[in-house]
C-alpha positions as CSV (number, residue, x, y, z in Angstrom):
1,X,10.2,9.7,-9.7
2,X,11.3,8.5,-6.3
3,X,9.4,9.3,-3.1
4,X,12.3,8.6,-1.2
5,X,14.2,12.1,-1.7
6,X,17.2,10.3,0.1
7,X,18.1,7.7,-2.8
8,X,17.9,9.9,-5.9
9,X,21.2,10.7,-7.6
10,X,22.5,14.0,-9.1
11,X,21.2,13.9,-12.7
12,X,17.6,13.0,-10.9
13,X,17.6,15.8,-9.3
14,X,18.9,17.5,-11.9
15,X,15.9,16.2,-14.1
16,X,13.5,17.5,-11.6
17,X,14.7,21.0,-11.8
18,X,14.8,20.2,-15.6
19,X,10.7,19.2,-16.0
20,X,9.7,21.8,-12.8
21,X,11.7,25.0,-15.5
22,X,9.6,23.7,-18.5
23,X,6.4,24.2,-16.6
24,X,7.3,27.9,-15.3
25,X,8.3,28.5,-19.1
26,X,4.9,27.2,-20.7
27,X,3.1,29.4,-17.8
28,X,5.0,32.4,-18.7
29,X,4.8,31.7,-22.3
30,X,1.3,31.3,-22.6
31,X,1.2,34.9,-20.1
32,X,3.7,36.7,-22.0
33,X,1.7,36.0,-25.0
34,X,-1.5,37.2,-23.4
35,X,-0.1,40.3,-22.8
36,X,0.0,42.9,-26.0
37,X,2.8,43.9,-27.4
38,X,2.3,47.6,-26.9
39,X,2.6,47.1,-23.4
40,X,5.6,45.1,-22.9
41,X,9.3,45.8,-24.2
42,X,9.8,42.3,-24.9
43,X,8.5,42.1,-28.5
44,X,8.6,39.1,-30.5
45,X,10.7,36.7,-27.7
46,X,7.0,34.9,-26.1
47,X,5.0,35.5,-29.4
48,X,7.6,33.7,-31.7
49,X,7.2,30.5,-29.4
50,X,10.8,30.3,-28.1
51,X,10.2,30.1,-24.7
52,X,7.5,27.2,-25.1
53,X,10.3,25.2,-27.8
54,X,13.0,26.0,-25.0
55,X,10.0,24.5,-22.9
56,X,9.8,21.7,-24.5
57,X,13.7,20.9,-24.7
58,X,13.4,21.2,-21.0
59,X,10.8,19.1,-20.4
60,X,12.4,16.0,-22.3
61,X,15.9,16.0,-20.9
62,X,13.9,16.7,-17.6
63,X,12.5,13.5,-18.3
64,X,15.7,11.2,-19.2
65,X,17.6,12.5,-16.5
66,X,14.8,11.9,-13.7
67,X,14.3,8.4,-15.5
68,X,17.1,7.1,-17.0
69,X,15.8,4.3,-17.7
70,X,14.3,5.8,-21.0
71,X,17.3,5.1,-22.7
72,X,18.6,1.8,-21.5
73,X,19.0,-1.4,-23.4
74,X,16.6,-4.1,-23.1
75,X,19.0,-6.7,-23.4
76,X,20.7,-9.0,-20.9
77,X,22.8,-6.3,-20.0
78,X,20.6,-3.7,-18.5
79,X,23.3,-1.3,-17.5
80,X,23.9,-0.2,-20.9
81,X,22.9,2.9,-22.8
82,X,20.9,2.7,-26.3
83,X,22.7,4.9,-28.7
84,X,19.7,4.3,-31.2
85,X,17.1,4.9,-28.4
86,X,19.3,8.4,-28.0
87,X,19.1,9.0,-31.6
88,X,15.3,8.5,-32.0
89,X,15.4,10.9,-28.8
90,X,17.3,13.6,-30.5
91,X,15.1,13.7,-33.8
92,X,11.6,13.6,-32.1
93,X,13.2,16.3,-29.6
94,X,14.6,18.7,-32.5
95,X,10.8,18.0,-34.4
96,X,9.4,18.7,-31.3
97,X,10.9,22.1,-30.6
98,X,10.5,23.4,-34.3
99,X,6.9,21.9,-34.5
100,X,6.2,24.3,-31.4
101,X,8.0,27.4,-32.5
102,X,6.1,27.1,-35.3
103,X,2.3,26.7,-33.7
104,X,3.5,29.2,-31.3
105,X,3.3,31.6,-34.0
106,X,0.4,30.7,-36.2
107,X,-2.8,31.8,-35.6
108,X,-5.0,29.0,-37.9
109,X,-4.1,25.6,-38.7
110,X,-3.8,26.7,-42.9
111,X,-0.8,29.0,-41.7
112,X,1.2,25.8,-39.8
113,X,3.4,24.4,-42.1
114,X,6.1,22.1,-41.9
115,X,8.4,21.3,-44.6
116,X,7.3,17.6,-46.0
117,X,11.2,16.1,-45.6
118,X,11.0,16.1,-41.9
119,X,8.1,12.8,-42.7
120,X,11.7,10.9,-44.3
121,X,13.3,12.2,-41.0
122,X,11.0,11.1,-38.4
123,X,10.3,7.6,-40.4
124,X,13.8,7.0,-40.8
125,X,14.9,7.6,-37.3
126,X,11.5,5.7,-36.2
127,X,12.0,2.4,-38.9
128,X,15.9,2.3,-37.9
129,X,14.7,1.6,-34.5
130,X,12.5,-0.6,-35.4
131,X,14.9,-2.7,-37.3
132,X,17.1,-2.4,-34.4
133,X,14.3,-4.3,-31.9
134,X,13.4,-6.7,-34.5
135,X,17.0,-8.0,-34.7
136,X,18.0,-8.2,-31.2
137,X,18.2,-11.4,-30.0
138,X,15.0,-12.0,-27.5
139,X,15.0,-12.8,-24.1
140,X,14.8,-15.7,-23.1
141,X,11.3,-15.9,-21.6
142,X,11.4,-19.9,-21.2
143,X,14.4,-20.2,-18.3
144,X,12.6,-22.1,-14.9
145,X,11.9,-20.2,-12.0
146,X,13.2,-21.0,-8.5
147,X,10.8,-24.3,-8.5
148,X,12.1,-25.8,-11.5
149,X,9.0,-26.1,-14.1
150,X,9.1,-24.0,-17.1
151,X,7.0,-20.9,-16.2
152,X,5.1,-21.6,-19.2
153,X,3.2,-25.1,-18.0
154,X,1.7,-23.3,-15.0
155,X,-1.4,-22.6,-16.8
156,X,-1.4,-26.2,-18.6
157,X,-4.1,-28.3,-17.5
158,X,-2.7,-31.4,-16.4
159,X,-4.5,-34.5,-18.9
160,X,-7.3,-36.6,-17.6
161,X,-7.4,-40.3,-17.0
């Protein structure tokens, strides 16, 4: 995040208001679940872990929109959004959220179970983007700089007579 409050844009800010709401819902998830049942009227909303998946949510969109960065191309063309990048962001977010309303409510690692398709998920959506980097063009890494000699014969050591 920027220091300088004066340059950030909208959807920054926006993303800061994003990440700073996740952190007040884990607090008052983990608090509401503290507190018993008996006492409270709000039965089942902290202790079914929807506050800490909301949480979650939160926290990632918090994070693309304070750095958008996250989901631009790597190409020559850096003003360009990945659509993959979004896609891969999507699946890990929607794993994310269920993964947590789930441990939210288990009380031993026995009882957390997930059902064994979202592994096809995940890889797919993980090896597609892979696939994706490994047929982009690369950059070219061997253009001179401002004095003119290929930036990679600075470490040569020049031969000896």
């Amino acid at each position: 995040m920027k220091l300088n409050n004066k340059n950030i844009s909208f959807l920054e800010r926006i993303g800061q208001y994003l990440i700073l709401a996740s952190i007040l819902g884990f607090v008052a998830a983990i608090v509401m679940s503290c507190i018993p049942a008996s006492i409270t009227y709000i039965d089942g909303i902290a202790s079914d872990g929807t506050i800490a998946a909301v949480s979650i949510v939160f926290l990632l969109m918090g994070s693309v929109f304070a750095m958008p960065g996250i989901l631009m191309e790597d190409g020559k063309d850096k003003q360009t959004f990945s659509t993959m990048r979004f896609m891969v962001l999507t699946v890990a977010l929607v794993f994310a959220a269920i993964t947590i309303k789930i441990g939210w409510q288990t009380s031993s690692f026995e009882d957390f179970k997930i059902h064994s398709t979202w592994v096809y998920i995940l890889g797919l959506a993980f090896g597609a983007k892979v696939a994706q980097k490994m047929t982009e063009e690369p950059a070219d890494e061997t253009t001179p700089d401002d004095t003119g000699e290929d930036p990679k014969d600075k470490n040569k050591v020049p031969p000896t007579k």
